[in-house]
N, C-alpha and C positions, 0 to 999 in steps of 0.2 A: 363465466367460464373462460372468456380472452384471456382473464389474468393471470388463470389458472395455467393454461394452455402456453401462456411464454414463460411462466415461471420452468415449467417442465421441459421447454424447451433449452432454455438455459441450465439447467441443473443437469442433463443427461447427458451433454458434454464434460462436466466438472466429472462426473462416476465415471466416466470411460478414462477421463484422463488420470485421476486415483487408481485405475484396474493398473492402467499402462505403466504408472509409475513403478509398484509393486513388483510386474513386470521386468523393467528396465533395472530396480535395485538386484532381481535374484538374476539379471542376466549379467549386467559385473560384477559380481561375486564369482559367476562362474567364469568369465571371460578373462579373469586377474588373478589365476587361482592363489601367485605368487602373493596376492595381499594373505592370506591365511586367517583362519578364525579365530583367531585371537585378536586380529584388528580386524577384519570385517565381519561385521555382526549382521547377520540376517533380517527380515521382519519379524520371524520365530522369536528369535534371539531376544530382540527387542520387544515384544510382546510379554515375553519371559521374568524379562528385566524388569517392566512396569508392573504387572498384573499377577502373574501368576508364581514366580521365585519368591524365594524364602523372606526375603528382602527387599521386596517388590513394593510393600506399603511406606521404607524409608526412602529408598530409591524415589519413588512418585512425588513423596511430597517436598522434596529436596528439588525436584525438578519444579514441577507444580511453582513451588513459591519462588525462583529465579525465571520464569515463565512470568508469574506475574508482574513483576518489575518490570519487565519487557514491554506486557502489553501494555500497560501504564504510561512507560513514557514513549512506544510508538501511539498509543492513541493522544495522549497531547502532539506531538508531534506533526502528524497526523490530519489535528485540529488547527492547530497553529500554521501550516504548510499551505491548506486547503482554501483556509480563511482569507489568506495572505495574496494567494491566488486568483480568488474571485474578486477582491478589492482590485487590486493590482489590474487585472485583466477588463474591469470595466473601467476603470480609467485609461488605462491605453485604446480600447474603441473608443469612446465617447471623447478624448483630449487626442487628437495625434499628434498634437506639439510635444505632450509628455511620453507618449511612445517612441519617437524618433530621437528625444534626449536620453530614452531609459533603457530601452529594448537592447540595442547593443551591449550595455553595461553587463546587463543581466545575461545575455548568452556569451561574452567574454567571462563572465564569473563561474557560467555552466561548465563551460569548456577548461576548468581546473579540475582535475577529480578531489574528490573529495578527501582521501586519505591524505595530500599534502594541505588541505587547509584545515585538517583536524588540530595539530599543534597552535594556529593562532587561534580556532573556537575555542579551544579548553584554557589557553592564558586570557581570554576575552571573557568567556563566560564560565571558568571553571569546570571543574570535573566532577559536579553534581547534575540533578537533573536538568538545568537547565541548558547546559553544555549539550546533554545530550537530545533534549527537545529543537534542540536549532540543528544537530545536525542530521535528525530527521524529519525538520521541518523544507531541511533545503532538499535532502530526495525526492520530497513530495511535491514542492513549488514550482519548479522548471516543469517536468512533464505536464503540470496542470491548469500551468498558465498559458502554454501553447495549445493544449486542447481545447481549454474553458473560450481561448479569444479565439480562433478559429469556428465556438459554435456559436458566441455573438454576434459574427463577422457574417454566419448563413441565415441572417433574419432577412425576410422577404422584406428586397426593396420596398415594394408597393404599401404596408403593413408600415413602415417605418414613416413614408410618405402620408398616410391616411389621418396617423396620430398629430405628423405637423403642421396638418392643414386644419385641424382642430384646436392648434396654441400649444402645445403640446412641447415640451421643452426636451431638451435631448435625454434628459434623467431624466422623463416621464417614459419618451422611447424606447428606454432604456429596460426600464422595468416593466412595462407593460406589452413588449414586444419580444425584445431581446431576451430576455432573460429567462420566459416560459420555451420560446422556440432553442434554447441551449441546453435545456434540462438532457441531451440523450446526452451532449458531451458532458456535461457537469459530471453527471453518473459513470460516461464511462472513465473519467479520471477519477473521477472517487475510488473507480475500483484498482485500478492501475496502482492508484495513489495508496490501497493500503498494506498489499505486499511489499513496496517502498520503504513506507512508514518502518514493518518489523525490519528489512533489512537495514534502513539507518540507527535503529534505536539498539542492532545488533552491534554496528560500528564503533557507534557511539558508547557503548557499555565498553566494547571490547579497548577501545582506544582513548575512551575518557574518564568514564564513571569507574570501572572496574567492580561494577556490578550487574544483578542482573545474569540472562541465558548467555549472552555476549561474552560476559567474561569469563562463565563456566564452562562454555565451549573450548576456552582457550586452554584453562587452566587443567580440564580435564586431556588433552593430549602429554602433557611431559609429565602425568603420574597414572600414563597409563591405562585411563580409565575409558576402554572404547565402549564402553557396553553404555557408559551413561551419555559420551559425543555421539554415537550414531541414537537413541533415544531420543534425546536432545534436537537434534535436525530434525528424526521423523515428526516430533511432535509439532516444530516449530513450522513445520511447513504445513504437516497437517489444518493446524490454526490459520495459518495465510491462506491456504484454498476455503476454508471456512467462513471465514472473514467476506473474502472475494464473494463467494455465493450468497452469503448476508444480503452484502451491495446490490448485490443482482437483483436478489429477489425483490428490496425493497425498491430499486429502479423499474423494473418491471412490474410491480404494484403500483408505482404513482406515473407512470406514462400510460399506462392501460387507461389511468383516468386523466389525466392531463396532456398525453401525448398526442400525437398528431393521428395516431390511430384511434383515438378515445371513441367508446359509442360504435365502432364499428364489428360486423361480427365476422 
């Protein structure tokens, strides 16, 4: 029942905050009425558009399958960011000669945005997926490398000391200390990390692939087409709080048994 009991606690924020959005889209609609219904499309509207109009089953899967592009190369993305992450981040605790050589690099590289280093990724790695896998691999790497080593970083002294006094080498420490006691940050960048993912893999279509929601998003403003750009968003975000609550849930199933509260009622 623990597990149950924070799954539910976590999920009953995500539904309030879905009520609120709904909310907030029919309150600027009303608040801008100068946008007019022709460009701004309601949730009705967009309900209409997927589901229930005349055209609702082309519509859909013309979304649908530019949706899946997306998720495709946010989840490589995603993977590759995450991965990248956690190496990276245990070699900076356990080596500080290489964090003191590397660290700065890397938050000099953060502090470029992304849209001006889109042109050298796509002459670097082209304007295929791969192009677009690195430039949602780096949304997802910087926020994940500062949270993942900040929860390495909180392993009880004492716990680290106990392993060395048993021979115990730092990659032993490493893993058998460190790495179980980082598990709440690991998860909560995972989750951070995969809102990220879709926004870079939106980037990345829009400004490299030219495929993909990314670029349908784009191409659907100069012909006009608001009814499939506001669908498009609702659906794409829809998927990101989705995703997000996936995370959770499966985070709050393996800390219920692994976490620091494990066993307790």
């Amino acid at each position: 029942m623990t597990a149950l009991r924070r799954i539910g606690r976590f999920l009953l924020p995500l539904l309030i905050s879905l009520i609120l959005m709904l909310v907030i889209w029919y309150a600027f609609l009303e608040a801008f009425p100068q946008v007019g219904p022709r460009v701004g499309k309601t949730p009705g509207d967009v309900w209409s558009y997927l589901v229930t109009g005349d055209s609702a089953a082309t519509a859909r899967r013309a979304i649908l399958a530019d949706l899946g592009i997306t998720l495709r190369d946010a989840a490589v993305g995603f993977g590759v960011g995450m991965a990248a992450a956690l190496v990276v981040a245990a070699l900076f605790v356990t080596l500080p000669a290489v964090e003191q050589s590397f660290l700065p690099v890397a938050m000099l590289l953060r502090s470029v945005p992304l849209v001006a280093l889109t042109p050298i990724i796509v002459l670097v790695f082209g304007r295929g997926t791969t192009g677009v896998t690195v430039m949602a691999a780096i949304v997802v790497f910087f926020p994940a490398l500062v949270m993942v080593m900040t929860g390495l970083r909180s392993t009880s002294r004492q716990a680290m000391e106990l392993v060395a006094a048993y021979g115990g080498s730092r990659w032993t420490r490493l893993r058998l200390v460190a790495v179980p006691a980082a598990l709440p940050s690991v998860f909560a960048a995972a989750r951070i990390s995969v809102p990220g993912a879709l926004i870079g893999a939106l980037l990345g279509e829009w400004l490299g692939s030219g495929t993909g929601l990314g670029a349908a998003l784009i191409r659907a403003i100069p012909t006009f087409q608001y009814s499939k750009l506001w669908a498009s968003i609702a659906l794409v975000t829809l998927v990101s709080v989705l995703l997000y609550a996936i995370v959770g849930v499966i985070e709050n199933l393996v800390l219920a048994r692994f976490g620091p509260e494990a066993g307790k009622n």
